[in-house]
C-alpha positions in Angstrom: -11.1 21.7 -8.2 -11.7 19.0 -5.1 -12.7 22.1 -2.5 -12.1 21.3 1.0 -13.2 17.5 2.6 -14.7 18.1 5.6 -13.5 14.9 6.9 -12.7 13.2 10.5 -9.1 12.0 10.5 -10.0 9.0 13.0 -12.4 8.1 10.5 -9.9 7.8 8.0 -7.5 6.3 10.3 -10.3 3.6 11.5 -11.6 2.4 8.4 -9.0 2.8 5.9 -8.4 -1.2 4.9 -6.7 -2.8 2.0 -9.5 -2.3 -0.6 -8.2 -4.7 -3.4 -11.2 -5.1 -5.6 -11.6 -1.4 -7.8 -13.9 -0.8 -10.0 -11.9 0.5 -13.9 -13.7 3.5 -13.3 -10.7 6.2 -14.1 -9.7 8.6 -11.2 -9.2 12.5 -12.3 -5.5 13.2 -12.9 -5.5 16.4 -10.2 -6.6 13.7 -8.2 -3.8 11.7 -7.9 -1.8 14.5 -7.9 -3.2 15.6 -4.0 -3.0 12.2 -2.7 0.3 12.4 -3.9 1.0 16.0 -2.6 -0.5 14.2 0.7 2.2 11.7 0.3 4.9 14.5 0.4 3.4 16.0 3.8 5.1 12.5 5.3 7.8 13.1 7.7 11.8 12.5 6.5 15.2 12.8 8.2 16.9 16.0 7.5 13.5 16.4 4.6 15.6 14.9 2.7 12.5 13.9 0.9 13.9 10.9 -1.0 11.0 9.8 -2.7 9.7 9.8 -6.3 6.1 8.3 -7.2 5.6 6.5 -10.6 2.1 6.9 -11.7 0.8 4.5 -14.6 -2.3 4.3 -16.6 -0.9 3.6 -19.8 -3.0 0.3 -20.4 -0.1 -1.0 -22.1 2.7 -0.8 -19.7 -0.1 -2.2 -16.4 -0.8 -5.5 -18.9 3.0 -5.4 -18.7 3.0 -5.4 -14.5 0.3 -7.1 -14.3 1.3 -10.5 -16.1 4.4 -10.1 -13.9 2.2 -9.6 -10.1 0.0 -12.8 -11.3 3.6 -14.6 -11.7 4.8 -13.4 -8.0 1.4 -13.9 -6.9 0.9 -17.5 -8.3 4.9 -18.4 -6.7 3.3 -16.7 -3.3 -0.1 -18.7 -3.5 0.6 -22.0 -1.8 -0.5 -25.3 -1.6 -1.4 -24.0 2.1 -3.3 -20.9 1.5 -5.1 -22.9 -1.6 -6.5 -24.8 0.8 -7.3 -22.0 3.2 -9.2 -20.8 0.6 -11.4 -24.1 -0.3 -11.9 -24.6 3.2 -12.2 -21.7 5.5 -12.9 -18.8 2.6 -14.6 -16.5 5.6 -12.0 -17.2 7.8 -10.5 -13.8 8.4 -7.2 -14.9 6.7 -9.1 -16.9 3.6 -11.2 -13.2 2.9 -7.7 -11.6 2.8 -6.5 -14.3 0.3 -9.2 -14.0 -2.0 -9.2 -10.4 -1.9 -5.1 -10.8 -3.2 -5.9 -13.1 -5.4 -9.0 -11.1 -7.0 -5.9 -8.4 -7.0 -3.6 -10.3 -9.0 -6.0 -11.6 -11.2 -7.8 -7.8 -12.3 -4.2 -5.4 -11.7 -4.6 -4.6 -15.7 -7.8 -3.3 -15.2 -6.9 -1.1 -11.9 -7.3 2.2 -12.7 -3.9 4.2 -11.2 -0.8 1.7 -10.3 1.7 4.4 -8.0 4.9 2.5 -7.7 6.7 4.2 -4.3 10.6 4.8 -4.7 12.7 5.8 -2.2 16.7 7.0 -2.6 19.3 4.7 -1.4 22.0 5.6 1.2 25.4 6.6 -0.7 27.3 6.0 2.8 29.7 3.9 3.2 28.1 2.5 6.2 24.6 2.2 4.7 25.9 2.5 1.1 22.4 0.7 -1.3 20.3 0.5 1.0 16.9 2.3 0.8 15.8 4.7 3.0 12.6 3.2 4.1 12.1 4.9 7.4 10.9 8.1 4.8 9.0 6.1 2.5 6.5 4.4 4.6 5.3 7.1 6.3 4.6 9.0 2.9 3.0 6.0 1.6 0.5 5.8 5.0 -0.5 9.7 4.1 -1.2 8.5 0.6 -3.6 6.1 1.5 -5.5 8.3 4.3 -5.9 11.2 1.4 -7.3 8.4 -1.0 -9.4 7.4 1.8 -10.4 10.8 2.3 -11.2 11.4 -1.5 -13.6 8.1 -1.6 -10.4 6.1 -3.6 -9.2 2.3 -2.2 -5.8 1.5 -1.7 -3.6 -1.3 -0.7 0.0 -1.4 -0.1 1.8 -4.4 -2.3 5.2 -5.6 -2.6 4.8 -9.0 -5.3 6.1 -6.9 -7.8 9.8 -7.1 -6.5 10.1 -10.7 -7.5 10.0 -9.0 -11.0 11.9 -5.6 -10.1 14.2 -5.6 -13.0 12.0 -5.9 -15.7 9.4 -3.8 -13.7 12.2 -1.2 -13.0 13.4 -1.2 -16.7 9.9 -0.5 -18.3 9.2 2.4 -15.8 12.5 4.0 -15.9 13.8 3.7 -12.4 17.3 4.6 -11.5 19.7 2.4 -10.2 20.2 4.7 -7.6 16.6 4.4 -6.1 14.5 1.3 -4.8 11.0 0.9 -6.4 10.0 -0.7 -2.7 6.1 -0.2 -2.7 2.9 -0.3 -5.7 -0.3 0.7 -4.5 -3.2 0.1 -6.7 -5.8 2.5 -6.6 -9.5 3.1 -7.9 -13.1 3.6 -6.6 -14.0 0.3 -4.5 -16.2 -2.0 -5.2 -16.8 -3.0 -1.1 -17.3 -0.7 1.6 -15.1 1.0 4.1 -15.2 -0.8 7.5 -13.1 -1.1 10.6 -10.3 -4.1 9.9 -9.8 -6.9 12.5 -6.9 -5.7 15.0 -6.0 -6.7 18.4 -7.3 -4.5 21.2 -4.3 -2.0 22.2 -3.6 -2.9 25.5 -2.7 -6.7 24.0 -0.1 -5.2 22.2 1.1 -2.3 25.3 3.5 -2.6 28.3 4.0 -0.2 30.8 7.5 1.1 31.7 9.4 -2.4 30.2 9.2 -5.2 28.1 6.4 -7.6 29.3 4.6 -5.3 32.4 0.9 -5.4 31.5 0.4 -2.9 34.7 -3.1 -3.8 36.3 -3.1 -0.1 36.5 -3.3 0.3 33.0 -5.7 3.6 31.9 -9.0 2.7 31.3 -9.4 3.2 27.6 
C-alpha cells in the first residue's frame, strides 16, 4: 500500500527528535502496523521476542490515559522547571519543557498512543523483572520507521505513575511490564538535528578517561 521509501537511514538517524506536538490528523491503520513490523526487526536475546505493542485510538480509553499523563505530568512539573519555563522558555531545556507540557496537555487528541510491553524474567535470579535490554531497541526501530513514514514520535514513561489503572483498562498481564508509550501523529514542527554533544566528548580510547590526542579525525 506504502511502496518502497527510498530513504537515507542517517537521515533518519540524524533528525529523528522527540516530536511532541501532532496534529489529530488519523494515521492509516497498515500504517502502524509497519512501524510496528519495524519494531519487531529490533534485536532480542535468544529472539525471544518478548514484546507486545498496545495500540489505542479508541477516543474513549486515550481521555482515560490522558487525564492520568496530565496527573504524572503536573507531580513531574516543578516549582523549578515552572520557572525554567517563565524565564529561559528558549533555553534548550525550557523548549523541551514546553514541548512535554504541550504533550500532556493535547495526549487525548494524539492520534495513535502505542504502549511498549515487554515479558518479565520468570528466573529465580531475575524473577519480575522486565526484559528491557529487548524492548528498547524495538522501540528505537519504531521510531526511525515513523520517521521514515513522515509520523513524530517520542518515547514517554509518565504513565507508570498511573500503571495499574493504565494496565487494567488496556488489558496487560501481570506477567508483562507496560515500560514505554509513544505518541504518535503527523507533526506540527519540522524534523531537525537535536542538540547532542560532539562524539569525541563522550569517547575514550583503550580505557576509562584517555582522550588520545591521536584521536581519528572525524
Amino acid at each position: 500500500m506504502f511502496g518502497q521509501i527510498d530513504f537515507d537511514l542517517f537521515e533518519a538517524i540524524y533528525t529523528t527528535r522527540s516530536m511532541r506536538r501532532l496534529r489529530s490528523d488519523p494515521v492509516p491503520p497498515a500504517l502502524i502496523v509497519k512501524v510496528i513490523e519495524a519494531a519487531t526487526m529490533g534485536p532480542s536475546g535468544s529472539n525471544r521476542q518478548p514484546w507486545f505493542f498496545v495500540v489505542v485510538r479508541d477516543p474513549e480509553t486515550k481521555s482515560f490515559v490522558a487525564e492520568r499523563y496530565r496527573k504524572a505530568w503536573e507531580r513531574y512539573f516543578t516549582p523549578r522547571a515552572r520557572e525554567i519555563v517563565a524565564s529561559e522558555p528558549q533555553s534548550q531545556q525550557g523548549r523541551i519543557l514546553r514541548s512535554a507540557r504541550y504533550l500532556a496537555e493535547h495526549l487525548a487528541e494524539t492520534p495513535v498512543l502505542i504502549f511498549c510491553c515487554v515479558k518479565k524474567y520468570n528466573d529465580p535470579a531475575r524473577k519480575g523483572q522486565p526484559m528491557m535490554n529487548a524492548l528498547f531497541p524495538a522501540i528505537q526501530n519504531l521510531c526511525l520507521s515513523a520517521r521514515a513514514y513522515g509520523l513524530g514520535t517520542s518515547i514517554t514513561q509518565l504513565h507508570a505513575m498511573h500503571a495499574r489503572e493504565i494496565d487494567e483498562r488496556l488489558g496487560v498481564p501481570a506477567e508483562y511490564a507496560n515500560l514505554a508509550l509513544i505518541p504518535m501523529g503527523y507533526p506540527m514542527g519540522r524534523w531537525a538535528r537535536p542538540e547532542r554533544k560532539p562524539a569525541l566528548e563522550v569517547t575514550y580510547w583503550e580505557r576509562w578517561g584517555n582522550r588520545a590526542s591521536a584521536a581519528p579525525e572525524l
